[in-house]
C-alpha positions in Angstrom: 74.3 83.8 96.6 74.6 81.4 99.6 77.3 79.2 98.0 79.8 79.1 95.3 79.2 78.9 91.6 78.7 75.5 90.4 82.0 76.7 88.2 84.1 77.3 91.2 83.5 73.7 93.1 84.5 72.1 89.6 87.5 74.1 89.6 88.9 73.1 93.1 88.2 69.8 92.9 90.3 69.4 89.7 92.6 71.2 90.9 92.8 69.3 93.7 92.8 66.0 92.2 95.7 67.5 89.8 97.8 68.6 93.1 99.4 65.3 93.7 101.2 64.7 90.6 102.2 68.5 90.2 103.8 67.8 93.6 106.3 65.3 92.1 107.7 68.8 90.0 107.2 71.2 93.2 108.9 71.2 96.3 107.0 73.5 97.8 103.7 72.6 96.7 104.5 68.5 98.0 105.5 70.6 101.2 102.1 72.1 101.3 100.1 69.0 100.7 102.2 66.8 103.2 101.0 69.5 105.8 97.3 69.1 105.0 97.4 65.7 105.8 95.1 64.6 108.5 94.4 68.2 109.0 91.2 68.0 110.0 91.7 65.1 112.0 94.4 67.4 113.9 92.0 70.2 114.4 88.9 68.2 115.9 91.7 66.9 118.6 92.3 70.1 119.7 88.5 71.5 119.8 87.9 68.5 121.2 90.8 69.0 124.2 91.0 72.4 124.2 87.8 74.2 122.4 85.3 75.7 125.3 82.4 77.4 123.7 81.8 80.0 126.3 85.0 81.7 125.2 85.2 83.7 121.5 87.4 82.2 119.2 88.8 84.5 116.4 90.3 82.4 113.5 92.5 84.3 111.6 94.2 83.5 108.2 96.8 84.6 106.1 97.9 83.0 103.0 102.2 83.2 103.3 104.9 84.9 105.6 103.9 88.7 104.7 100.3 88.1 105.4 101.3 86.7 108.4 103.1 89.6 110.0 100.5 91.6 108.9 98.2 89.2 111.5 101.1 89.3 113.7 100.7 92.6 115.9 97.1 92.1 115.9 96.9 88.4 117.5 99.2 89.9 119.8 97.3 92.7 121.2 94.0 90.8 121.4 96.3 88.2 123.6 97.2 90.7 125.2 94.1 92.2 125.9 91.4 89.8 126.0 93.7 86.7 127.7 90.3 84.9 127.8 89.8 84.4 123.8 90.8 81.6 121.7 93.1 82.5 118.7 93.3 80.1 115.9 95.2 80.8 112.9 96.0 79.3 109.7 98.1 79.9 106.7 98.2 78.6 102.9 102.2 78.3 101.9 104.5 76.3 103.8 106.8 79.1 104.0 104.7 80.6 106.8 104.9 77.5 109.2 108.1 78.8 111.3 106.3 81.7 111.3 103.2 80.4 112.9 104.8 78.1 115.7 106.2 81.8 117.0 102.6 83.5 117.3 100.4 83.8 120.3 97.6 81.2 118.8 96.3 79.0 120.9 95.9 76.4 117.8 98.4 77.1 114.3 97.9 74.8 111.3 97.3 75.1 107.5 94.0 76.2 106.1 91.8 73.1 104.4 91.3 73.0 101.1 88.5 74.8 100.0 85.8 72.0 99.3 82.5 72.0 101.5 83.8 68.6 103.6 86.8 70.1 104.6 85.4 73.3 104.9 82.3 72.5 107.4 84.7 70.1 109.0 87.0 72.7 110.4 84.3 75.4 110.9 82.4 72.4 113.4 85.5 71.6 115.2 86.7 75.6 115.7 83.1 77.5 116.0 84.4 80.7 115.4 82.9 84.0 116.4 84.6 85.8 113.9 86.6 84.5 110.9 89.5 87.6 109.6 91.2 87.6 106.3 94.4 89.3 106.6 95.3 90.9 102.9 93.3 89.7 99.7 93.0 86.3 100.2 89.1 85.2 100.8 88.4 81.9 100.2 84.8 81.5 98.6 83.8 77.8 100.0 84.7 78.8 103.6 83.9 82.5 103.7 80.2 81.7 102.7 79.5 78.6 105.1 80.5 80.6 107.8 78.3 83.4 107.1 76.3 80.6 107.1 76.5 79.7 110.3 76.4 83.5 111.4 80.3 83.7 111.9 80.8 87.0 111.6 83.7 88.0 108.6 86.5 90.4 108.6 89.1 92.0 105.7 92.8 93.7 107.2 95.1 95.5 105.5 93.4 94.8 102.4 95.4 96.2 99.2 94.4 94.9 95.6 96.8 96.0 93.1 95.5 98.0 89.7 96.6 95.4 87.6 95.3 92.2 90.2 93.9 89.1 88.0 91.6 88.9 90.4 89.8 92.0 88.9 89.2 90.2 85.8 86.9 87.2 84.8 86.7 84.6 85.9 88.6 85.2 89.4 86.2 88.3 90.0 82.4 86.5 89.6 83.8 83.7 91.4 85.0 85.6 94.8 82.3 88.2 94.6 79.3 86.7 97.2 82.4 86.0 99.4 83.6 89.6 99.6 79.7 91.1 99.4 79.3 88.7 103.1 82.5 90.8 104.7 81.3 92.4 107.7 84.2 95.1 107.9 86.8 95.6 105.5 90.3 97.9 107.0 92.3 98.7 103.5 95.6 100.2 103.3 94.2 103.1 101.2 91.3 105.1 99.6 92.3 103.4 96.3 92.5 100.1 97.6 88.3 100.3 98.6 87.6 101.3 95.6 89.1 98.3 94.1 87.2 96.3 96.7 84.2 97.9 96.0 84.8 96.1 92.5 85.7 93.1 93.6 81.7 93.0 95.4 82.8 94.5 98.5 79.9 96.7 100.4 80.9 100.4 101.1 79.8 100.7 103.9 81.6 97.7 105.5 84.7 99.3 104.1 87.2 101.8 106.1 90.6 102.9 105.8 93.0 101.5 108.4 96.1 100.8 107.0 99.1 98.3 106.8 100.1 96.2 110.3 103.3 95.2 108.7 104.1 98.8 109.3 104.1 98.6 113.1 105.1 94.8 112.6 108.8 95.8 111.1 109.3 98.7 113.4 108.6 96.8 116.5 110.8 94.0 115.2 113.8 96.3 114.4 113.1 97.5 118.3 113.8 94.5 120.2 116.7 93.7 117.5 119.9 92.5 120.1 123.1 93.2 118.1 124.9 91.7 120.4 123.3 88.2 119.7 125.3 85.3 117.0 125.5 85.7 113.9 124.5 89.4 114.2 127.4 90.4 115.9 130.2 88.1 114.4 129.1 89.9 111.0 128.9 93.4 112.3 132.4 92.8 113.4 134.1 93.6 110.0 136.7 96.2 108.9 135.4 99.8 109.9 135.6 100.6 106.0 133.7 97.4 105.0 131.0 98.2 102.3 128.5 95.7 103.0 125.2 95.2 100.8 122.5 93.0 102.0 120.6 91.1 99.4 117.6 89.6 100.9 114.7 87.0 99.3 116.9 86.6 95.6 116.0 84.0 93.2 118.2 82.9 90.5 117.1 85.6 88.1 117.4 88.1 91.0 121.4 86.7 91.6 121.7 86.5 87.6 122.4 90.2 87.7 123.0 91.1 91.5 126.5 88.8 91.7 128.1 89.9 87.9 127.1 93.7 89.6 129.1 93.1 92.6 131.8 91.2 91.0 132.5 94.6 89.0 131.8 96.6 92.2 134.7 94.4 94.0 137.2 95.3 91.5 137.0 99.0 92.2 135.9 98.7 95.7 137.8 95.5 96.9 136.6 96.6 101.0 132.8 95.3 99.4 131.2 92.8 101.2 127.3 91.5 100.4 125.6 89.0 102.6 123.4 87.1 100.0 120.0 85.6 101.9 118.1 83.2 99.4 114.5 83.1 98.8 114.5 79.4 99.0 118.3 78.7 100.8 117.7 75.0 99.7 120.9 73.0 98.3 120.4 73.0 95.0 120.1 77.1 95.0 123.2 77.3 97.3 125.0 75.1 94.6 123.5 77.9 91.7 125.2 80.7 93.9 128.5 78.8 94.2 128.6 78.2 90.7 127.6 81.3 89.5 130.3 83.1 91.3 132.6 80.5 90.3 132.4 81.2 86.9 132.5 85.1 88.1 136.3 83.9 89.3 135.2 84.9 92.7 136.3 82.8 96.0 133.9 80.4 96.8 130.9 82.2 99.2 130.5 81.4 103.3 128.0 79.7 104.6 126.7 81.9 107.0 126.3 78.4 109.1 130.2 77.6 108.6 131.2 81.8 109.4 132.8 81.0 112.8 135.6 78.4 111.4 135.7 79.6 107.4 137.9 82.3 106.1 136.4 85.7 105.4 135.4 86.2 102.1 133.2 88.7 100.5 130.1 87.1 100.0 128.6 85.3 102.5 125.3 83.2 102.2 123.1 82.7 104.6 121.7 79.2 104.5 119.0 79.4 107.5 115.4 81.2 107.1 113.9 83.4 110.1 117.0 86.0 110.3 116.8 88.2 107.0 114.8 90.5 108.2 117.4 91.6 111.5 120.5 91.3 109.0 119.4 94.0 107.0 120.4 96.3 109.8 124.3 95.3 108.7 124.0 96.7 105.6 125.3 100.3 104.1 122.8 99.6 101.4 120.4 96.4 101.0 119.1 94.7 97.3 115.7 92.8 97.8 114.9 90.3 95.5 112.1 89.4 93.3 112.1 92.3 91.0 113.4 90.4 88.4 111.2 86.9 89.2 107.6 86.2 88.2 106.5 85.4 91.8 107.5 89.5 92.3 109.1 92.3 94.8 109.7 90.8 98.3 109.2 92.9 101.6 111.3 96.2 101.0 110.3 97.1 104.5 112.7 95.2 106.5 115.6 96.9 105.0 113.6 100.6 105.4 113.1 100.3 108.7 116.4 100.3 109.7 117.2 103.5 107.3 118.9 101.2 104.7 118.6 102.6 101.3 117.3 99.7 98.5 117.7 98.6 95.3 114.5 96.5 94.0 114.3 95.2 90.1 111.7 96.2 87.3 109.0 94.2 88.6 107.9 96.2 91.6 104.6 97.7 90.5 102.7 95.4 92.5 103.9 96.8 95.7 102.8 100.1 97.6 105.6 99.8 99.7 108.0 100.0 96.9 105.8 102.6 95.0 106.5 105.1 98.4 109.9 104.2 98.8 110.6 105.4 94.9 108.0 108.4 95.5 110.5 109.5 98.5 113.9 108.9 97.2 114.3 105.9 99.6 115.0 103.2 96.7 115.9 103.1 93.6 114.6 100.4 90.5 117.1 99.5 87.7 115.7 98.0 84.9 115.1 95.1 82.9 117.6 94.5 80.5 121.2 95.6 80.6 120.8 96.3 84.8 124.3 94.8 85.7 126.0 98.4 84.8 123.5 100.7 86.2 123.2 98.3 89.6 126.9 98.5 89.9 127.2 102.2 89.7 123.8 103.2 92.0 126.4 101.2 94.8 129.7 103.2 93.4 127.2 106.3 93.9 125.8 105.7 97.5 129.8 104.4 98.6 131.6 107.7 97.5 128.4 109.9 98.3 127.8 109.1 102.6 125.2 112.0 102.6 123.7 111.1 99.4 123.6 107.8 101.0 122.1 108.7 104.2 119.3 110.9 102.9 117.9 107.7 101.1 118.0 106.2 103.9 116.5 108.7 106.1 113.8 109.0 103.6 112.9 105.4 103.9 112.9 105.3 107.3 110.8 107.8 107.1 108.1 105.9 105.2 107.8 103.7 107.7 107.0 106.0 110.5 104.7 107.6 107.9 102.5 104.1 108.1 102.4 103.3 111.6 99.6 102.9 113.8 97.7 100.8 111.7 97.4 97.9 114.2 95.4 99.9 116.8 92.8 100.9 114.0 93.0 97.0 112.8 92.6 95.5 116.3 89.8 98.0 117.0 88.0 96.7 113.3 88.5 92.5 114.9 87.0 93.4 118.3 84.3 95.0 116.9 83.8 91.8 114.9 83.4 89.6 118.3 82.1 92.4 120.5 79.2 94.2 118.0 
């Protein structure tokens, strides 16, 4: 099969023409379709400027923010390496657009929706060489026109969880010519292939390379300056500060991480948790102050408003881009998501840095978290009643430094296990471009 099913097409374009007025109930989703505007239009500019034909062009999506750092350490290296390349890269949630102004693409915009205009729009203005996937993601419109056009197709740190929808019908027919035209497939694990392989993968386009994010998080937490604002105003505080970060929460998350710590504070009054929101937008910094409110707790800091507020102990951070260095603050971090449909966020920020983590029930979608539990370098509490049992893992890791510090070691220690990946990675791409 050349082209999508007939099924597929009729999809898109209702869901499409539905977008717009499920954009007056989503934020995020308006956010996304204000970006696509004129997209195209954007895109032929640039070719038209900047596009020289001589020179390879790797395109390289990724649908959100994780996706995106998975991309990350490889756009870098073939910058690095092959100055003479064009980069283009495109993501699918708005979330991801601070991320891409900050990589080394020579062109960063949102992908087009997948409908044959847009589709052979974008592939006219770009002319790829090679067109990489980074995680799951493969778009069935756009991935068969360009192996149409003899772009050649790439998969990176491709995972598919046991109990991915996209296993079952309909998702599965529907995306199976577009991972059968993959030229090379790098998955995180044996396991992973073999779910590719199901999903209509070839075996022997498929090899085991592992996860960039990996080196993505460690090289990050290297060039971390703690003496840079705000990092070094909060790592400031009282030598016997106990200070949980809680990173990526959403109000189910906060429904049982704030009533936790408000017990933890009356025992441990020195407590202290820096609270980052998934979505710091005013409406969920309002939910925060009223939650604790009704908790009887002082009213939290806005990490904005830290240099002229009083301390208090919890302090919100109301700007995106930094969660990921303030985990290094903490004695112990909370990520959020475990207890929200969208599920776990990154638990590798906090790891890095030898934090040990708390996640919720909902983590079985996530090898990272599945290692860090394996190890001893997190711990899940679970779905009902997990105020009590939150509240004491955080008495247990305060009175117990060594018990503390072995967690911590032991997720640390899962990150250096995964390393490398983004030689093996950049070695699959250039292949791609280079035969």
């Amino acid at each position: 099969m050349t082209r999508p099913s007939f099924l597929y097409r009729l999809s898109v374009h209702l869901a499409s023409r539905t977008a717009p007025l499920a954009a007056r109930f989503d934020k995020k989703l308006a956010r996304g379709l204000d970006g696509r505007r004129g997209l195209t239009a954007r895109l032929a500019r640039w070719a038209a400027a900047h596009r020289d034909p001589a020179r390879p062009l790797v395109w390289m999506h990724a649908p959100s923010v994780g996706e995106g750092l998975q991309a990350k350490p490889v756009l870098e290296t073939l910058r690095a390496e092959y100055p003479d390349w064009q980069l283009a890269f495109t993501f699918f949630s708005p979330s991801a657009e601070r991320l891409a102004k900050n990589l080394p693409a020579d062109i960063a915009d949102y992908l087009p929706l997948d409908r044959p205009g847009e589709v052979g729009a974008v592939l006219d203005a770009l002319q790829p060489a090679a067109l990489v996937f980074s995680k799951l993601d493969v778009w069935p419109e756009l991935t068969l026109a360009a192996a149409r056009r003899g772009v050649k197709l790439g998969l990176i740190s491709a995972t598919v969880s046991p109990d991915s929808s996209r296993l079952r019908w309909p998702a599965r027919k529907w995306a199976a010519p577009a991972y059968r035209a993959l030229d090379r497939v790098g998955t995180i694990s044996e396991e992973d292939g073999e779910r590719l392989e199901r999903l209509g993968a070839r075996p022997e386009a498929i090899s085991v390379t592992g996860d960039t994010r990996y080196d993505s998080v460690a090289e990050r937490a290297e060039r971390l300056d703690r003496t840079r604002e705000p990092f070094a105003r909060l790592a400031a505080g009282a030598p016997d500060t106990f200070t949980i970060v809680a990173g990526s929460t959403w109000p189910a998350d906060e429904a049982v991480l704030l009533p936790a710590f408000a017990d933890l504070l009356v025992q441990l009054p020195t407590a202290r948790l820096v609270l980052a929101p998934h979505e710091p937008n005013p409406d969920h910094l309002a939910g925060i102050a009223e939650r604790l409110r009704h908790l009887k707790l002082p009213r939290p800091v806005r990490l904005s408003q830290i240099e002229h507020a009083k301390p208090g102990p919890v302090i919100v951070v109301d700007r995106v881009g930094i969660l990921a260095d303030l985990y290094a603050l903490g004695d112990v971090a909370f990520v959020g998501g475990g207890f929200h449909r969208a599920g776990l966020h990154s638990v590798l920020e906090p790891a890095v840095f030898g934090v040990p983590i708390v996640v919720g029930p909902q983590w079985h979608m996530s090898r990272d978290a599945e290692l860090l539990l394996e190890q001893g370098g997190a711990v899940a509490v679970p779905a009902h009643d997990a105020r009590h049992p939150l509240h004491s893992q955080w008495l247990v890791w305060h009175h117990d430094p060594a018990a503390r510090r072995k967690a911590g070691a032991a997720a640390k220690s899962v990150v250096a296990d995964g390393r490398g990946a983004s030689e093996r990675t950049t070695a699959l791409v250039r292949a791609l471009v280079l035969g």
